[in-house]
C-alpha positions as CSV (number, residue, x, y, z in Angstrom):
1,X,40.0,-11.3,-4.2
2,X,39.7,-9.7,-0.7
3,X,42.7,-12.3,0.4
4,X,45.0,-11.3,-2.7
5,X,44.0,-7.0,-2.8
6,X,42.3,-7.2,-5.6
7,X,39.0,-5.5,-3.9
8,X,38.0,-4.1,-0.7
9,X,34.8,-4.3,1.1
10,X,32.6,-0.8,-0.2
11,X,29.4,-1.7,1.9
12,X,28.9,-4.6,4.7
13,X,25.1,-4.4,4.3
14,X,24.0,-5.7,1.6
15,X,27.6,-7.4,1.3
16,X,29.5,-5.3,-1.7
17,X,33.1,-5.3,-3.0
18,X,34.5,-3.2,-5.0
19,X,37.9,-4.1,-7.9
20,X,40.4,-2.3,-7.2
21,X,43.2,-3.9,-9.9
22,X,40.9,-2.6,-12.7
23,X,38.8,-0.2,-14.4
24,X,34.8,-0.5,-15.7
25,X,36.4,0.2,-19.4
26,X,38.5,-2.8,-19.4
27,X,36.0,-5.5,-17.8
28,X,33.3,-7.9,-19.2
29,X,30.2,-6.8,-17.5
30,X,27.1,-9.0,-17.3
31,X,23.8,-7.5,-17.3
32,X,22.1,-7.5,-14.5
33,X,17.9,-7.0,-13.8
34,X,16.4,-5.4,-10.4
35,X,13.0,-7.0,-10.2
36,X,11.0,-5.2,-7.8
37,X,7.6,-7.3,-6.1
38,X,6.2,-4.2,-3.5
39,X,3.7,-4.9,-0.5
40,X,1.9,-3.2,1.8
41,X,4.3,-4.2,4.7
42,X,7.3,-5.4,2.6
43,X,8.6,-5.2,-0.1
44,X,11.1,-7.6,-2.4
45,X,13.8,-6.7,-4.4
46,X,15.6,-9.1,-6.2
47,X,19.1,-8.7,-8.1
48,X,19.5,-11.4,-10.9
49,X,21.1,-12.5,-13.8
50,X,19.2,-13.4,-16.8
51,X,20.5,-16.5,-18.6
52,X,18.5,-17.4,-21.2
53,X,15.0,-18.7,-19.4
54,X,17.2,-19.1,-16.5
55,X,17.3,-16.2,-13.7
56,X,20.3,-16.7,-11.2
57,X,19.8,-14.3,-8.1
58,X,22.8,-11.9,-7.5
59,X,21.6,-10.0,-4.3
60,X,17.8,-10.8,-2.5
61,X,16.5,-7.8,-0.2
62,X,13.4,-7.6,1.7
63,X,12.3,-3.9,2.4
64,X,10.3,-3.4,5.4
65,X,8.3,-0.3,5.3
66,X,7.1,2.0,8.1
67,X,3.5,2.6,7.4
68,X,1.9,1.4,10.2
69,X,4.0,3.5,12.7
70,X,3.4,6.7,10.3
71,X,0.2,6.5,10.5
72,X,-0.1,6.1,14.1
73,X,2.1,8.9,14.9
74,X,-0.1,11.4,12.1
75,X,-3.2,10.4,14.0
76,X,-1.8,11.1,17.5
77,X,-0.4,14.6,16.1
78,X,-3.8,15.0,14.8
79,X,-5.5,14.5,18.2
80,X,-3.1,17.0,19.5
81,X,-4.1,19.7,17.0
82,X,-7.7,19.0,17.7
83,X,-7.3,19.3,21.1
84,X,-5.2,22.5,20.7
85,X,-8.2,23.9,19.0
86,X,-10.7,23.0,21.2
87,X,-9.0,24.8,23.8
88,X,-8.4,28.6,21.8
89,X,-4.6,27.7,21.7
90,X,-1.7,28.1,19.5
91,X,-2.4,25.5,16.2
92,X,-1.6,25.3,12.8
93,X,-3.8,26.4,10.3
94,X,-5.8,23.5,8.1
95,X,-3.5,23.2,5.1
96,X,-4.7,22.9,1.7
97,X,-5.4,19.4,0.7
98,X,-4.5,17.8,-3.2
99,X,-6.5,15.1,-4.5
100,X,-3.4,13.5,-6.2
101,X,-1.5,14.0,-3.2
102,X,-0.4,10.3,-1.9
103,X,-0.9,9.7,1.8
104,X,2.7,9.8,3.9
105,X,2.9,6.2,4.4
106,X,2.5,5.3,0.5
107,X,4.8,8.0,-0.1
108,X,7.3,6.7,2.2
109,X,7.1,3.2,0.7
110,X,7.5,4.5,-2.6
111,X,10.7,7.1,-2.0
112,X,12.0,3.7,0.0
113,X,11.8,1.5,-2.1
114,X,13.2,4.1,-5.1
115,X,15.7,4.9,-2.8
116,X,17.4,1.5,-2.9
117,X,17.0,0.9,-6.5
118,X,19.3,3.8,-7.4
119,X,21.9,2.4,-4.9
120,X,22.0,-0.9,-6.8
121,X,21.7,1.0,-9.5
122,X,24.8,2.7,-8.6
123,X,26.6,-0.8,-7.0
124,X,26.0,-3.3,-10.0
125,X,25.7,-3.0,-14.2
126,X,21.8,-3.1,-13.8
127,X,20.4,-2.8,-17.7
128,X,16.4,-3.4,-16.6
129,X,14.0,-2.9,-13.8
130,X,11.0,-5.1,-13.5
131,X,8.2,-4.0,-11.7
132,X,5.4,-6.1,-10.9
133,X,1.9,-4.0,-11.0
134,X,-0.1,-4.2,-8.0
135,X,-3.0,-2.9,-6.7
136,X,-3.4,-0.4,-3.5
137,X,-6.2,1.3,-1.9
138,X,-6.2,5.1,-1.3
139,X,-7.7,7.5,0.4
140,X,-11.5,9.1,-0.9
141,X,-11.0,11.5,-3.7
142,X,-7.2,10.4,-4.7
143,X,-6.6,9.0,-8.2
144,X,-5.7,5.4,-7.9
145,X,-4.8,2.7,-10.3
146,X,-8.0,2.6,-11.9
147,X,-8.6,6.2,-12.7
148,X,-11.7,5.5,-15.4
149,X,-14.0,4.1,-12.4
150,X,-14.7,5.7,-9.6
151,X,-15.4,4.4,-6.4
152,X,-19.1,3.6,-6.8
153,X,-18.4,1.8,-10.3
154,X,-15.7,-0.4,-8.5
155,X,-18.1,-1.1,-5.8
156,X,-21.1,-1.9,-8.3
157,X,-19.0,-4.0,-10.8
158,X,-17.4,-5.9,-7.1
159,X,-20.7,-6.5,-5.9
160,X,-22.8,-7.1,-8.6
161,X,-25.0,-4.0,-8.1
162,X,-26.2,-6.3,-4.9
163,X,-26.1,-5.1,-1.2
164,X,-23.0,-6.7,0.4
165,X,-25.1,-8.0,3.4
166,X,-28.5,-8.8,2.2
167,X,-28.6,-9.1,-1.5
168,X,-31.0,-6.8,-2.5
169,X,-30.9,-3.9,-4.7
170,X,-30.4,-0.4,-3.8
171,X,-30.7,2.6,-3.3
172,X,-26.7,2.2,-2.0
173,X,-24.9,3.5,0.6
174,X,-21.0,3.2,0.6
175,X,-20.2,1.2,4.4
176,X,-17.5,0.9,6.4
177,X,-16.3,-3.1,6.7
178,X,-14.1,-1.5,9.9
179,X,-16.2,1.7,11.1
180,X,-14.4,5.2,11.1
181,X,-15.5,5.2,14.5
182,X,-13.2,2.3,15.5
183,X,-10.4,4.0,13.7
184,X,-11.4,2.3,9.6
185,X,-10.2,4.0,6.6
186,X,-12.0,5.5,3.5
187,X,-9.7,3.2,1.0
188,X,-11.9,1.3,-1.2
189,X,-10.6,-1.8,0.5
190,X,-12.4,-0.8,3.5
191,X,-15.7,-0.3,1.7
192,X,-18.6,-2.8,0.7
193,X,-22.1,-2.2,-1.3
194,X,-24.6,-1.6,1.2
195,X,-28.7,-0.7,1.1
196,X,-29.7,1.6,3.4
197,X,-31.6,-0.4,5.9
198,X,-28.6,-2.4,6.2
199,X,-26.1,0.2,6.4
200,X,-28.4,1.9,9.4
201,X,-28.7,-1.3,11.3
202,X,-25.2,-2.1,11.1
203,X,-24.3,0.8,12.9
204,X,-21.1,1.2,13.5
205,X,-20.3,-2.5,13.9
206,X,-17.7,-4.6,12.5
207,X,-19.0,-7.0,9.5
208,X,-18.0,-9.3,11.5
209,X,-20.5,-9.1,14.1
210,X,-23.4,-7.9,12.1
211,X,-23.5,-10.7,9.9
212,X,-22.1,-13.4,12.9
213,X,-24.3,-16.7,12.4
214,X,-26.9,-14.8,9.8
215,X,-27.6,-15.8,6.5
216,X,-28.8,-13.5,3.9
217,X,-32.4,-14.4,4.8
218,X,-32.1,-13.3,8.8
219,X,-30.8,-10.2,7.5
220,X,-33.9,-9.6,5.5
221,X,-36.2,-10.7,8.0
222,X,-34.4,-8.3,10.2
223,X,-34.6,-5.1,8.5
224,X,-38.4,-6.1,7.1
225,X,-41.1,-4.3,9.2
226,X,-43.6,-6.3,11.4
């Protein structure tokens, strides 16, 4: 078609031609779905063409988001601030924060990833959007994509109302699997089940090397008086 006139290239990236020897209103168009699989770091979006139980890809795109560096360069702004304060100087005010507010780098991946939908959207007869529902873990206090439980509940119902390190019941403290103090987050994927002995002795250790060549039992024996 590019050979003959019939179309000229509209976009190099993803490849895209546009007919120029006709109009929408006088062409067969065949229906087309945008299935969308998102990641933490990536994200998949595929363009295909349903025939029957058969699905014929059109267009494949991976979308790589940008979180990590987002985050990074929020923390180093926020060391900046604090240091500003310390020192008397010119710094913004705290701002107010929203519990439903997403973080920066989920709100980037999900403006992304919109953003490309809509040009395909705009590039091909798309009649469907599938989106595959994943989990994602967010800040303390936000809403997330079990709103009915909170954090505790998930915690209890994950662990079995058990202490992540030694078994035994509570009272519970929420713990760290990477400490704050070695730059963890408060997402619930960053949090176990833990007693308060075990929570204290930990420290602010990695999981890792508290519970390095100990069994359940050595933990016990650990945090049980003499």
């Amino acid at each position: 078609m590019l050979e003959r006139g019939r179309a000229r290239v509209h976009r190099v990236m993803p490849f895209t031609i546009r007919l120029t020897d006709r109009l929408v209103e006088e062409s067969a168009l065949q229906p087309l779905q945008v299935k969308i699989d998102p990641g933490g770091k990536t994200t998949g979006i595929a363009l295909v063409r349903q025939n029957g139980n058969t699905a014929h890809a059109v267009a494949l795109l991976e979308l790589e988001h940008r979180g990590n560096y987002i985050s990074q360069r929020l923390y180093r702004r926020r060391l900046i601030r604090h240091a500003r304060r310390a020192r008397h100087g010119r710094y913004r005010r705290p701002r107010k924060h929203y519990s439903r507010r997403l973080a920066p780098s989920i709100q980037h991946r999900l403006l992304t990833t919109q953003t490309w939908v809509k040009r395909l959207i705009a590039w091909a007869p798309v009649r469907e959007i599938a989106f595959e529902q994943v989990a994602f873990g967010l800040r303390e206090g936000q809403r997330d994509h079990e709103p009915s439980l909170s954090m505790r509940e998930r915690l209890m119902n994950t662990w079995g109302g058990r202490c992540a390190y030694c078994g035994g019941p509570g009272p519970f403290q929420f713990d760290h699997v990477r400490p704050k103090a070695r730059l963890g987050g408060d997402n619930i994927g960053n949090r176990v089940l833990a007693c308060v002995s075990c929570n204290k002795a930990k420290g602010a250790r990695r999981m890792s090397e508290f519970v390095s060549g100990k069994t359940r039992d050595d933990i016990k024996a650990l945090l049980t008086p003499s």
